[in-house]
N, C-alpha and C positions, 0 to 999 in steps of 0.2 A: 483413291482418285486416280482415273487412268491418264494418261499423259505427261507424266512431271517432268518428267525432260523436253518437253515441246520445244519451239524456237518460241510459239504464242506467250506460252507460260512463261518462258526469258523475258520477253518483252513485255511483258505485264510487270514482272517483278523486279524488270529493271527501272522499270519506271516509279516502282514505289518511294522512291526516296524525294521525288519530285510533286507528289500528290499531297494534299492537308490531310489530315484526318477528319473523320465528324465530329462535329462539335458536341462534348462531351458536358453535359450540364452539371457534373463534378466541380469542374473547372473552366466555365463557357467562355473565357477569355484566356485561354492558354491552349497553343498545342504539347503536346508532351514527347517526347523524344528518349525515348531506352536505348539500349544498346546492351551485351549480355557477354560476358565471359567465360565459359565452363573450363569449367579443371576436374576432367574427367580421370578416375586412377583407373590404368588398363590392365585388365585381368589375367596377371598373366604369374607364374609360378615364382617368377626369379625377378630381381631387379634391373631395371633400363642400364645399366653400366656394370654390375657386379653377379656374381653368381648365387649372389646371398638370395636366401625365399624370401619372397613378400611375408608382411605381418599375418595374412588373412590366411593364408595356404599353410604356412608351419603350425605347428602342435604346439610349438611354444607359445607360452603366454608371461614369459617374465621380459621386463622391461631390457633394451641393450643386448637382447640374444641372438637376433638375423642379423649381423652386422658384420662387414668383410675391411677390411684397411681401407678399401675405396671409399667407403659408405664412411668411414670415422675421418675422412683427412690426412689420412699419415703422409709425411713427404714423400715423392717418388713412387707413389702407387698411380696407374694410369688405367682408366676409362676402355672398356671393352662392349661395344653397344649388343644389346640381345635382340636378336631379328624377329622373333617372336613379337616384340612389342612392336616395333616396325610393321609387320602385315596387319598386326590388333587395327593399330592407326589407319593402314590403308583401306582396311575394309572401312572403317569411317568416313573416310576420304570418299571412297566412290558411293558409299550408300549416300552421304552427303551433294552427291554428283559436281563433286568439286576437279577440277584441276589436280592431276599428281604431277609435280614437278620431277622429273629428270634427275635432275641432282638438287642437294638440300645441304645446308652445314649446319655446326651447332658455334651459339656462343652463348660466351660468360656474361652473366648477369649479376653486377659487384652489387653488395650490400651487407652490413653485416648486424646481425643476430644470432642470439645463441641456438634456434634450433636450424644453422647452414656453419657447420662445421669447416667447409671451405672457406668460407665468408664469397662464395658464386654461387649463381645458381646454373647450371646449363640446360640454356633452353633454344629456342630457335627463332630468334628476331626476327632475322635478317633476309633471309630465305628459307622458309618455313617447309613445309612435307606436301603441302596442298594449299591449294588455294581458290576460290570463285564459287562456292557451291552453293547449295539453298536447300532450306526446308520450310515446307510448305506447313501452316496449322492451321487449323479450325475454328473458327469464330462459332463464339456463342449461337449466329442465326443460321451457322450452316458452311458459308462460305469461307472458302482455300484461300489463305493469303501467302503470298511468299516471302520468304527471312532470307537474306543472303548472309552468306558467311562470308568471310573477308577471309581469313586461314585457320588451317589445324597445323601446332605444331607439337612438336614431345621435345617434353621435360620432365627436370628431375623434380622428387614431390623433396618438401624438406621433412627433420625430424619434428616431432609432437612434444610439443613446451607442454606441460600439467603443474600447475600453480597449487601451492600445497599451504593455507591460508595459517595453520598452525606456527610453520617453521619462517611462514613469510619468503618463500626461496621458491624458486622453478626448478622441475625438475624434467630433464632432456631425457628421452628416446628418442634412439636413431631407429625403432626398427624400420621406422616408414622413410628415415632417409633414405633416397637413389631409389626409390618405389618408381613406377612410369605413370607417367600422367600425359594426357592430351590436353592443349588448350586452344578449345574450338573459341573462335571471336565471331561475331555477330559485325556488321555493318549495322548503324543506328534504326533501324526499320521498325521496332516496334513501337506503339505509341498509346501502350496503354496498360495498367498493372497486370490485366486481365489475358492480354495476348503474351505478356512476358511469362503468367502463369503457363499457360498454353504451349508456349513456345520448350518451355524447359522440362512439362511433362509428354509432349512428342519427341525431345532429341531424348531424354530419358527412355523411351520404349525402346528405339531405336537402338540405343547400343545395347538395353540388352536384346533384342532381336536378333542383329549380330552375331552378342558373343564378345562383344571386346570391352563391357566395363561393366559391371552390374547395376552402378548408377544409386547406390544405395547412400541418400543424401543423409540419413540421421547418423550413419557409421564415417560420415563425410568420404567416402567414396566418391563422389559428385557434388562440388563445391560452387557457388559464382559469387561473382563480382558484378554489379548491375550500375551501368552508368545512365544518369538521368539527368537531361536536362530542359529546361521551357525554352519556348519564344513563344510572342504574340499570334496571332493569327493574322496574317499579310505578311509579315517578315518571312526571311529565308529559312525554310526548315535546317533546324543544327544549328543554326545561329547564336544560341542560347551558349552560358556556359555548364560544362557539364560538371558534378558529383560523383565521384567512383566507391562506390557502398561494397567492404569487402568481407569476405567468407560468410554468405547466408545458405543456411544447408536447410534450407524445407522451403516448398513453394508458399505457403501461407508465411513465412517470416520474407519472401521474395514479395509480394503480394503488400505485407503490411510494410515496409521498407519503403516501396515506392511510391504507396499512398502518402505516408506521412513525409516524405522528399519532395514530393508535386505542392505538398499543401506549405513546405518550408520554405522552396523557394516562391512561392506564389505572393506569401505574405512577406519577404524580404523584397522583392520589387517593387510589390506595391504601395511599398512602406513608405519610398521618396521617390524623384525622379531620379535621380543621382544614384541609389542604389542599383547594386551590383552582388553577381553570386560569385564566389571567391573559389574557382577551381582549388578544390580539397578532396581528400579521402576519409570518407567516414567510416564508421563502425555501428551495428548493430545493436538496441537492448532489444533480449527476449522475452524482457520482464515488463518493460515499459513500451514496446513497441515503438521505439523512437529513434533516431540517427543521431549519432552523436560525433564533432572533429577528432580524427584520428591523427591530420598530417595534411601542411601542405599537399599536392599532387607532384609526384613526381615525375617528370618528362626523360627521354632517353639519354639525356647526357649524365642525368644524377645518376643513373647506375652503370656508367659507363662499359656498355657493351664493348665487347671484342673479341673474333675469332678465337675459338679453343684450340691452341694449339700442337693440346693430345688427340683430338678426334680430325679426322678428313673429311673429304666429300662423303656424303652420303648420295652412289648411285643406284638408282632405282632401272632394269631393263625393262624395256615392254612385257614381255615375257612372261615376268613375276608379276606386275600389274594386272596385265590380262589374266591370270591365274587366277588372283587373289578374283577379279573381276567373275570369272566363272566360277567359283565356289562362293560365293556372294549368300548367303541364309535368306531367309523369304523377308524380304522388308517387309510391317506391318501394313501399310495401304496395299502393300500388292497382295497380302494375305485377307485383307477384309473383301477387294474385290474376288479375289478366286472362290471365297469360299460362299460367295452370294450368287455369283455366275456359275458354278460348277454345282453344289449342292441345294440352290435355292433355299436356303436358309434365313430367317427373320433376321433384322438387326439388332433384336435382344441375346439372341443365340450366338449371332458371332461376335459382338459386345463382350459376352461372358468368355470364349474360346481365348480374345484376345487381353483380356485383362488377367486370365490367368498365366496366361505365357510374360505378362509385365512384371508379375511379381513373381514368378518361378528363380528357379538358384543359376547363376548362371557360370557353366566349365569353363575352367582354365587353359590358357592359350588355346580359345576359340574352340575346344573341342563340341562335338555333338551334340545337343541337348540329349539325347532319345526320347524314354515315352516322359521324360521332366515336360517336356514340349505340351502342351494340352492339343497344340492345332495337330504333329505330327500324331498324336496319340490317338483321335481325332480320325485323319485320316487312314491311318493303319486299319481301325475297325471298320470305316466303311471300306474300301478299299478289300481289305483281305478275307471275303466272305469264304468259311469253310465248306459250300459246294461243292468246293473244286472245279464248278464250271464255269469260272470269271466274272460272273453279275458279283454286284455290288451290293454292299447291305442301303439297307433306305437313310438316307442322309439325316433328315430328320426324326424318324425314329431312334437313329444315335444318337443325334446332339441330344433328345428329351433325356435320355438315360444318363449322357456323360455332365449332363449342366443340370438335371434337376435332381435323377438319384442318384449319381455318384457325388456330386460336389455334396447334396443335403445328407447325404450319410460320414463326409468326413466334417463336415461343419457339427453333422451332433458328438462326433468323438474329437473336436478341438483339433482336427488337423487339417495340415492344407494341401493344394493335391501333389507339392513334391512329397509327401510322406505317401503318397497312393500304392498303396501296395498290388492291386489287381490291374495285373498285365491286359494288355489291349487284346492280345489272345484272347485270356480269359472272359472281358466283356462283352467278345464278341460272341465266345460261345454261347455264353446266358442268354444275351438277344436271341440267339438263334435258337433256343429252347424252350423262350417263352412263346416265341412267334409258331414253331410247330407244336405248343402247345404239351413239351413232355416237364414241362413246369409252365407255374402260374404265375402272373405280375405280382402277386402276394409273396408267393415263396421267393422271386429271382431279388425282391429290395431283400429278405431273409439273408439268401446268400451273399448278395455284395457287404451286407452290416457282417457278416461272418467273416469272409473274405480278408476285409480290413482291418477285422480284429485279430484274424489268427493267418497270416499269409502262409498260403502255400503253393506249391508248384504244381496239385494236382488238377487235372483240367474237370472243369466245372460239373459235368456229368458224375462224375466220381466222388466231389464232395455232396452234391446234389441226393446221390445214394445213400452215403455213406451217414448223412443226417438225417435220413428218410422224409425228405422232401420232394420227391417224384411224384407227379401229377396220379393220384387213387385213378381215375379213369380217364380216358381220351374225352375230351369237353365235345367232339363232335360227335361220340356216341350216340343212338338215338336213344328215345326217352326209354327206362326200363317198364317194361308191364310189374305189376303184382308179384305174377307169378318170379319176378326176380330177384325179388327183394332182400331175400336171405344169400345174395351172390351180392348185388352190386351196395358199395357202402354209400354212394349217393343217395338209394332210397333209403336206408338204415338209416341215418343220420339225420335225413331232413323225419323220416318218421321220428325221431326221438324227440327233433325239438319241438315238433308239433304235439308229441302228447306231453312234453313238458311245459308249454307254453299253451294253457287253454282260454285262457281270457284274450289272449292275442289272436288266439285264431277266430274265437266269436266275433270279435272287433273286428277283423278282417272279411270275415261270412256277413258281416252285418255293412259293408262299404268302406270300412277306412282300411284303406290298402296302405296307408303309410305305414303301418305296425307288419306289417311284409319284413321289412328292414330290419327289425328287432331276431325274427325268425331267423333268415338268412344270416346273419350276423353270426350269429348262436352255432349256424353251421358250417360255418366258415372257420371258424375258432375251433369248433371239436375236430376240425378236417387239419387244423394246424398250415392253413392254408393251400393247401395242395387241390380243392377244389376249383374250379369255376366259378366265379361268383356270377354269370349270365346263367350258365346251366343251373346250378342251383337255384336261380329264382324261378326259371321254367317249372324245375321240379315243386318248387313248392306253391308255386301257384297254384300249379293243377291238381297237387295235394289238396290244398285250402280250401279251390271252388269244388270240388269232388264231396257232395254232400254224405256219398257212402263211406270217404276217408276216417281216419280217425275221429273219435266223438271230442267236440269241444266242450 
């Protein structure tokens, strides 16, 4: 969608907190009211305060092993923030087209459990990293609505409790203690199970587009908290009191969460007049699909914030902002428009381009996708046609190859295209070998299913050879005479299977041309593809109707 930084599109979306929703015949006397919290972990090598590796990046896999004095608590160890995580955040900031604050602080968030070895948590209440931004999602019939973010701030993620049903006892790892995490907030704007599904698979795409989180909610890499609350319809939107449902890691347990909360509090209203919804924090079954009390809600003075007074200001120059701002990755709407306006390409086609780049693996502190990218991989082959005289390959003739033979040949060997072994090089040369014709569409699927199974670095001409897959003749050759027969294996071949095939050719001499197919086929297969399968019908047509031809 072009435009998303408008003044129109601000004012549209600033207005949304002021509009009802339509009347949702789920619930015809209730407006609904969301609000959404991500704890997004940022992808980056080392942790938000310490130089210990993230969980995901180290090789280790025992419990308690990336862990530095900072990360366990010891006294007198002090907080060293990693700027890495800082730009991770800021490219969010601005792809979010929020507000970067200038300067930012962190404070202490008290509370105590066993996996916050501090008994803090440092995070950024008070003066957060950014702030005011918006992302637009897509409704079911088509239409852009705007979300506004209230702020992103970074904080530290805590350790992983694992309950061990045996011993009865919890057991702590810190590796994921002092991990980076973002926590983007939503302003209450959505209002419905369906747009918060929406909303949390657009900021999903989005950071990995990026580059700054992989967003991968079942390894809880991307966590939320979803506040939901009613009022009537004529009362003031937000009115309601609200429900804070916390850690759901999949949109379908987001989705069944706040269906079953609309319908909980629906029926405790309407249960008396006097009834009231009891600001609390609920919890999740995955089993039962239902919300269950976790805890009064806690408000900011129960965890008593307070400046850190190991860390300082956090200042940001223009400089660096504008940097991060110019190296900015292609946001996904501005890559669905380019690739519709520049290649003319259907919207199934870029649909596919861009849902592989959603679930591709995404580098550490923010580094390059390369050809992981499907869209860069993408454009590389059109783009870099080996003429050498600067045209372009045909746009659509790539995407058919990159979205229906390449993806349908790692889909039949159970892989996905980060395992793609065949360089953008490479598919371009095959395109360009089928298309002048020194290989067939038969043979070029041949070599991509080869390709994939046996990677190698030699360019495609070469393996092409070397499997004796080169096209037997030029397909624009003219028809051979008789007299050539014993040269060209186009006539040899279609002569074999015609005198192997005599009831099909009578059948064919007699009107039913669909037994053609049969023939052709036959020679196509002893040609191991390397024929034409146009020319070969030619030829055996005029074999077939040629009453002097071979005898049926």
């Amino acid at each position: 969608m072009s435009g998303f930084g408008s003044v129109a599109k601000r004012l549209l979306h600033d207005a949304r907190s002021y509009r009802l929703a339509k009347n949702d015949q789920r619930w015809p006397e209730w407006q609904v009211v969301v609000g959404v919290e991500t704890h997004a972990q940022i992808k980056s090598r080392r942790k938000l305060f310490s130089h210990s590796l993230t969980s995901e990046y180290s090789a280790h896999i025992l419990p308690n092993t990336n862990v530095s004095v900072f990360d366990a608590a010891f006294p007198g160890t002090l907080p060293k923030l990693n700027p890495v995580c800082v730009d991770l955040a800021l490219r969010t900031a601005l792809a979010l087209q929020c507000r970067v604050q200038p300067q930012s602080s962190f404070d202490r968030k008290h509370y105590f459990y066993s996996d916050l070895p501090s008994g803090y948590q440092i995070t950024q209440q008070y003066a957060p990293l950014a702030k005011d931004g918006v992302l637009y999602i897509r409704q079911p019939v088509g239409d852009w609505v705007p979300i506004r973010i209230k702020q992103i701030q970074l904080e530290q993620d805590t350790a992983k409790s694992t309950y061990a049903p045996k011993t009865r006892a919890s057991h702590i790892d810190l590796n994921r203690a002092g991990t980076a995490l973002m926590e983007i907030v939503t302003e209450a704007d959505l209002r419905s199970p369906e747009e918060a599904a929406s909303y949390v698979r657009t900021l999903q795409s989005l950071l990995r587009a990026i580059g700054s989180s992989d967003g991968n909610m079942e390894d809880g890499s991307l966590r939320c908290d979803i506040n939901v609350s009613l009022n009537r319809f004529g009362m003031p939107t937000g009115s309601g009191t609200r429900c804070e449902i916390k850690n759901l890691n999949s949109v379908k347990f987001i989705t069944a969460a706040i269906n079953y909360e609309i319908r909980r509090q629906a029926a405790l209203l309407t249960s008396s007049p006097e009834a009231q919804v009891e600001q609390e924090t609920r919890g999740f079954d995955e089993t039962t699909f239902e919300t269950f009390r976790l805890r009064s809600k806690e408000d900011a003075p129960d965890y008593r914030y307070m400046p850190d007074p190991n860390l300082g200001i956090l200042r940001l120059s223009d400089e660096r902002v504008q940097h991060i701002r110019a190296t900015l990755p292609e946001l996904p709407w501005t890559a669905r428009e380019r690739l519709k306006d520049a290649y003319a390409l259907s919207d199934r086609d870029v649909d596919v381009l861009l849902n592989i780049d959603n679930g591709r693996d995404v580098r550490y502190d923010g580094e390059d996708p390369g050809e992981s990218s499907a869209i860069k991989y993408f454009d590389r082959i059109v783009k870099n046609a080996g003429d050498g005289n600067g045209k372009r390959r045909d746009p659509k003739l790539v995407a058919n190859w990159v979205t229906h033979e390449l993806l349908g040949q790692l889909a039949s060997q159970n892989k996905t295209f980060r395992e793609n072994t065949v360089s953008s090089a490479q598919l371009g040369e095959l395109i360009d070998m089928v298309q002048s014709k020194v290989i067939t569409g038969t043979a070029g699927k041949q070599l991509t299913r080869y390709m994939l199974s046996k990677p190698a670095s030699d360019s495609v001409f070469q393996i092409a050879k070397e499997l004796d897959l080169l096209a037997l003749i030029p397909s624009t050759a003219p028809a051979s005479t008789s007299s050539e027969s014993d040269k060209d294996p186009l006539i040899t071949l279609c002569e074999d299977a015609i005198l192997a095939l005599p009831s099909e050719v009578k059948a064919a001499r007699s009107g039913n041309k669909g037994v053609l197919n049969k023939i052709i086929g036959v020679v196509i297969k002893q040609s191991r593809g390397r024929l034409d399968a146009r020319r070969v019908r030619e030829v055996v047509e005029r074999m077939v109707s040629d009453e002097s031809g071979p005898p049926s």
